[in-house]
Each structure stands twice: as C-alpha cells, then as structure tokens.
C-alpha positions as CSV (number, residue, x, y, z in Angstrom):
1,X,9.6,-14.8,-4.2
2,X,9.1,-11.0,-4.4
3,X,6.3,-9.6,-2.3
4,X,5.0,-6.4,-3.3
5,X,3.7,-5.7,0.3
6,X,7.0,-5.9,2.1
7,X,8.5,-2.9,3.4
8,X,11.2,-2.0,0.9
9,X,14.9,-2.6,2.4
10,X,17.9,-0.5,1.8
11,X,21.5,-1.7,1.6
12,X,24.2,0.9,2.8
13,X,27.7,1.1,4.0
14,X,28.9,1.8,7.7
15,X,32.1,3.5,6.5
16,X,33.0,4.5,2.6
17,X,35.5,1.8,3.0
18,X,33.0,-0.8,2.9
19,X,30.8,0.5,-0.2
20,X,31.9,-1.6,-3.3
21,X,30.7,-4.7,-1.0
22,X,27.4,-3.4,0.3
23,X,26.7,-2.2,-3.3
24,X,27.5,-5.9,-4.7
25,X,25.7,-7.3,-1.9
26,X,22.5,-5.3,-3.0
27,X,22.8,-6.4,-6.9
28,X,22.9,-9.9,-5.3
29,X,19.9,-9.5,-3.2
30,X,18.1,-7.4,-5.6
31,X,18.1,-4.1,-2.8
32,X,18.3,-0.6,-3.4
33,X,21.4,0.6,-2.3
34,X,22.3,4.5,-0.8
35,X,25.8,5.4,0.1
36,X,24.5,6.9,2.9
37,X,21.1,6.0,5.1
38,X,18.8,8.7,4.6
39,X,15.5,9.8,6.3
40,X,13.5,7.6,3.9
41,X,15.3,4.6,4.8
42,X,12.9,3.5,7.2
43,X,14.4,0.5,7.0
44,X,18.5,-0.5,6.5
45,X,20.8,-3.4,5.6
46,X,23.5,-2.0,7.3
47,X,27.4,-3.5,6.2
48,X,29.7,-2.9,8.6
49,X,33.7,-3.8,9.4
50,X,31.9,-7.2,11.9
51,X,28.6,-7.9,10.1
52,X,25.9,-7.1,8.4
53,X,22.6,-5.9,10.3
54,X,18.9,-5.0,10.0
55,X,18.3,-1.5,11.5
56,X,15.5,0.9,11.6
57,X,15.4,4.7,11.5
58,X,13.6,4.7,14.7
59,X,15.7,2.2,16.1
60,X,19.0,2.4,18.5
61,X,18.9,-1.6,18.4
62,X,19.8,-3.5,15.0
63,X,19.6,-8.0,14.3
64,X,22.8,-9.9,13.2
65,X,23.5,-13.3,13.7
66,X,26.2,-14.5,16.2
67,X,26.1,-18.0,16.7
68,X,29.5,-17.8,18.5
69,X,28.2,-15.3,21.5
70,X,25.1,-14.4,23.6
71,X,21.6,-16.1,24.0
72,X,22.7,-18.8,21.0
73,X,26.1,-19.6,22.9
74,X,24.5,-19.9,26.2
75,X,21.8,-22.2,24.7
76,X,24.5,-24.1,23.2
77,X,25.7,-25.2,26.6
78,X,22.9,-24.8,28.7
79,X,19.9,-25.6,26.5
80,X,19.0,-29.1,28.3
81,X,21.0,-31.1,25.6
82,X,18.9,-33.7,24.0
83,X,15.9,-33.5,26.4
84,X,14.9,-29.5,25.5
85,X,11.6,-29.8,24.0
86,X,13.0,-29.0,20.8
87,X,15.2,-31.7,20.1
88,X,12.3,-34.0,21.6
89,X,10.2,-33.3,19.0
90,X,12.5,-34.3,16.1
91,X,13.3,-37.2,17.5
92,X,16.9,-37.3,19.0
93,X,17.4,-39.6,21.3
94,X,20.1,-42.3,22.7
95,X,21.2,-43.7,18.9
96,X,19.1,-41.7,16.9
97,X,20.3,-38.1,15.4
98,X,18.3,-37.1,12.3
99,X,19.1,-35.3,9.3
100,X,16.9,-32.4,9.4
101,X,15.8,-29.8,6.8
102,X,14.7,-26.9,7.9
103,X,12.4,-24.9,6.0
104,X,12.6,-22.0,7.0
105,X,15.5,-20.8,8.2
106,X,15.1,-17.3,9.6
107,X,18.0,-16.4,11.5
108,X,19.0,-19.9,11.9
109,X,18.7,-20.5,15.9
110,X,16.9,-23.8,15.9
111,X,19.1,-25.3,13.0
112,X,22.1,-23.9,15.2
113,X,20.9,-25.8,18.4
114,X,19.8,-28.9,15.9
115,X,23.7,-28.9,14.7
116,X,25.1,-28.4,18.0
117,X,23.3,-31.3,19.1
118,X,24.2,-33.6,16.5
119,X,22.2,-33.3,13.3
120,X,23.0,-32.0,10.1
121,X,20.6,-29.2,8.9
122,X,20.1,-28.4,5.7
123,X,18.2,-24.9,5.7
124,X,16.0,-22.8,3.4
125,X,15.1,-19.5,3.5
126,X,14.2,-17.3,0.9
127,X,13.9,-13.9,2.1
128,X,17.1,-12.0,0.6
129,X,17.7,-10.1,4.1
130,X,17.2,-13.0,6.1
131,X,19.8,-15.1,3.8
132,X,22.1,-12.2,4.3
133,X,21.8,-12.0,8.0
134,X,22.2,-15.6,8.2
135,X,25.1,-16.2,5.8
136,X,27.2,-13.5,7.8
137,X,27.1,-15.4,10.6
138,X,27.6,-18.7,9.6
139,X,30.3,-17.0,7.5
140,X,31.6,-15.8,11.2
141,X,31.3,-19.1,13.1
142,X,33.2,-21.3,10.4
143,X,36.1,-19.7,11.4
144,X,35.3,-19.6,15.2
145,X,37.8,-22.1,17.3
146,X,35.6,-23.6,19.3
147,X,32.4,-23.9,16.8
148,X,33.7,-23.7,13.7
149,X,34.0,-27.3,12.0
150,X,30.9,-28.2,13.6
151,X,29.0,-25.4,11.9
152,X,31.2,-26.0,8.3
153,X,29.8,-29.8,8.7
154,X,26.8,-29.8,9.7
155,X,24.7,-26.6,8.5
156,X,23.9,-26.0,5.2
157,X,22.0,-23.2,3.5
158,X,20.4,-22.6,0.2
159,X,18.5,-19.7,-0.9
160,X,14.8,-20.4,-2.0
161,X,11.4,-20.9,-1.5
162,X,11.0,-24.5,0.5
163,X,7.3,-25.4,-1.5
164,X,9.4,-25.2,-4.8
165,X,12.8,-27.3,-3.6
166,X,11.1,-29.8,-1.4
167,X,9.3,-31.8,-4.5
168,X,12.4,-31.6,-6.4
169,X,14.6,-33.3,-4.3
170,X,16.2,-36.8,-5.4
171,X,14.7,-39.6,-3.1
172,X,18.7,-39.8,-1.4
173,X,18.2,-36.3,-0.6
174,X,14.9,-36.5,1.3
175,X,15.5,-36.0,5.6
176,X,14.5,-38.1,8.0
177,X,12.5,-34.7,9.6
178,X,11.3,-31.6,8.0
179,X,11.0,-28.4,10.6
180,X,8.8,-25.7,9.9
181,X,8.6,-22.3,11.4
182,X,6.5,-20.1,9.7
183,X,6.4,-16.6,10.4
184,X,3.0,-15.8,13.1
185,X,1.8,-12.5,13.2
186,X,2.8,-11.2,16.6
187,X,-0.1,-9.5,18.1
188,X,1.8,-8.9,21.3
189,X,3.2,-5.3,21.4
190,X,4.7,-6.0,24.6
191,X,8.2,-5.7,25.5
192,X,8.9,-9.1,25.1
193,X,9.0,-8.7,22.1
194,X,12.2,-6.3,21.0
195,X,11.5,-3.6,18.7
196,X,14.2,-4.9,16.9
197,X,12.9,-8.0,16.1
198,X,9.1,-6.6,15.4
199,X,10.8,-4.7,13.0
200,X,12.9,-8.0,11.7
201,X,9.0,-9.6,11.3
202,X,8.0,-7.1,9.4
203,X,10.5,-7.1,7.0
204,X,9.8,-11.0,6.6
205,X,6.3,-11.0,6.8
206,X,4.2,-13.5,7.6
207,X,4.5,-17.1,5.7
208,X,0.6,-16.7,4.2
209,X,1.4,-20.3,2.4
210,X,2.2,-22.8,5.5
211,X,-0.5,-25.0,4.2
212,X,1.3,-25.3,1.1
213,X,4.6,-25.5,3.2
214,X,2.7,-28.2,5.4
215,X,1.4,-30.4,2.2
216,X,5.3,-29.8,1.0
217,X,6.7,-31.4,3.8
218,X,4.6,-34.5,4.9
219,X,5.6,-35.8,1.3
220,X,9.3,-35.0,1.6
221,X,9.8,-36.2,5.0
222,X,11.1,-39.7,5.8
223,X,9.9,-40.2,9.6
224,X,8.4,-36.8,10.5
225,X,7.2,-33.4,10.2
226,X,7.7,-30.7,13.3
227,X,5.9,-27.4,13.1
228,X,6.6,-24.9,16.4
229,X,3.8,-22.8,16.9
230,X,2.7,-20.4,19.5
231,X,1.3,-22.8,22.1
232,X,-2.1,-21.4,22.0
233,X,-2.4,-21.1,18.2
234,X,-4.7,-23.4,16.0
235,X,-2.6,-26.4,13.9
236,X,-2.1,-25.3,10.6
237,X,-5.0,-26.4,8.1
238,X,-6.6,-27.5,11.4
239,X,-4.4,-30.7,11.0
240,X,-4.3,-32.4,14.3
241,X,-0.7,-33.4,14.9
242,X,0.0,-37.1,16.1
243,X,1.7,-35.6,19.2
244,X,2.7,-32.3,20.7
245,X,5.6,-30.9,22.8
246,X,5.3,-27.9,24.7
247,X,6.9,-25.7,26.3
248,X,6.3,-22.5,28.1
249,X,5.4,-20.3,24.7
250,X,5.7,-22.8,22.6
251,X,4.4,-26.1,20.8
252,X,5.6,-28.4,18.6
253,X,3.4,-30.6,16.8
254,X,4.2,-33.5,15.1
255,X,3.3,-35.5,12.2
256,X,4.7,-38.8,11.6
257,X,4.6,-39.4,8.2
258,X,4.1,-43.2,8.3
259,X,1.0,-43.3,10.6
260,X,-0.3,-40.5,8.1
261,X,0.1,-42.6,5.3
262,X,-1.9,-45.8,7.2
C-alpha cells in the first residue's frame, strides 16, 4: 500500500507531554516522527491534547474529524433524512436499510450520514493518515452522549486496501451495497476548495486503480454498487451505470448487480 510518489508525512507532538503517543502512533503508521515540526515538514500529523490533525507548513488551517460538531452535525439533522440524494442511491427507503461497505473511507462523512440514517457501515481505507484522522474521531464520538452508541454500532473500520479484502470476504459477510469514492484529481483551484483539504488530497492521492476497485465491488455486492463522482466526469471504465442520482456537484451512479449479471 506504500506509494513512493506521495508527499512524505511527519508525525509530531503539540506539547512534550504528548510525545511517547505521537512517536507510537508513527511506528504504527509507519511515519517519520520529529519532536518538533521543522521547516522541512512540509507536511504534519499533528497530536494534540483534542485530536490528531493534518497541517501544512504553509497552512493556518489543519483536517480532523468531528463527527459530533460542524458541517457533519448539521447534516446529521438537516441533511434531508432518507430522500438526500445520497441515501437515494443506496437504496434506503420505507423498510429497506442496507448494510453498506464502504470502500473507501476517507474521512468517513458519507459512512457517518449512512449510519445516522440507519445502516451499518463497514469502512476501508488504507491510507495510514487517513485511518488516523478517522479513528480519532470515531474514537471521539463513541463517547459523545447524543451520538455515541449509534456510531459504536453501526460504523466499523478496518485498515486496508478494498481490492485485496473485498474477494476475501465469506459469502455472510458480503453487503447488500458497496460505495465507492475514489479520490478525483481536483483541477479546481478555486476557493471552494479549502487549502486545507487540497492539501489533505494530496496527501491521499488519487485512487489510479478504481477500475480494479469497480471490478472488486460488482462481485462483492449483493443488490448494488454506488460510485459518487463529480457530476460532469466520465463513468469509471466508461461503464454506463443502470441509473444515476444527482445533485448539484455531484453524481451517483449505480450498478445493480443482478441486472448486470442478466
């Protein structure tokens, strides 16, 4: 899962307090690790007394994962419950709620609305800093009042690549919907995009195997396969999808695995 051509990530320590866990959390993630961010850090894993976070150098801003606050909280309630586009496209509707398994995790927002909606998710991701990122906060939201049991039962994570795991699960493990997200490249250098979380893509990098991730899925899925894409980008492999949801930015196509099979 190592990719050479990846900006090389540095794990440090907000105070000295916190140094014997940021320097097992690199060993774990297979990071360098500095006591102390220096100017060749140009880009930090950052462990502080609330959470962990992806900074830059050139950066005031810095990603964590709060699934308890903000933009995800607001969705939460908000979102347009079962009729968002989103949960649309996997299916949920009046007496149906999917198990989904989502392939690539990232920072976790869809699974988080999936969950909050009714499914359980069982996520994948196998970039070490996204895992990190990610496993912070669900860390933080298990123990959150309001959210907590709902995250502790119904989102699950494991650390990996998706193309390897998918074939080897046991037929009882198999979801009714796999849910792909691969990373685009983000030719838009616009503000709507925070420099934050251009920085957060390029320390992922792009998923140059959704193909594979694609073929992967259609075999493991029970009902469907969801990919979101940019809503004016091609369909991966050029597959046309059986339907599509969109939204203002986004599309969802869909690929039920049963007419595929016809």
């Amino acid at each position: 899962m190592d990719n050479p051509h990846l900006p090389v990530v540095t794990v440090i320590a907000a105070t000295p307090e916190l140094r014997v866990m940021a320097r097992s959390l690199a060993t774990e993630l297979g990071l360098p690790y500095q006591d102390d961010a220096s100017p060749s850090c140009a880009f930090i894993l950052a462990v502080t007394s609330d959470h962990i976070e992806l900074r830059t150098a050139e950066s005031t801003g810095a990603v964590h994962v709060d699934f308890t606050a903000g933009a995800l909280a607001h969705r939460r309630r908000f979102g347009g419950g079962r009729g968002q586009p989103l949960a649309r496209a996997v299916g949920l509707k009046k007496g149906a709620t999917p198990q989904v398994l989502d392939a690539t995790a990232g920072l976790g927002r869809d699974a988080f609305v999936l969950a909050s909606l009714g499914c359980t998710v069982h996520m994948i991701e196998r970039s070490p800093v996204s895992l990190a990122l990610l496993r912070d906060g669900l860390r933080r939201a298990c123990s959150d009042p309001e959210i907590g049991g709902m995250v502790q039962h119904r989102l699950k994570l494991t650390f990996g690549n998706a193309c390897v795991i998918m074939p080897q699960l046991h037929d009882s493990e198999r979801p009714d919907v796999v849910y792909l997200d691969p990373m685009y490249p983000h030719r838009n250098k616009s503000a709507q995009v925070k420099k934050e979380m251009r920085a957060f893509q390029l320390v992922i990098g792009e998923d140059a195997d959704s193909a594979e991730l694609l073929e992967a899925a259609l075999i493991c899925a029970r009902q469907r396969v969801v990919v979101k894409r940019p809503r004016l980008a091609p369909p991966i492999m050029g597959i046309k999808a059986n339907m599509a949801i969109e939204s203002k930015n986004t599309r969802y196509d869909v690929y039920l695995t049963s007419l595929l099979a016809s």
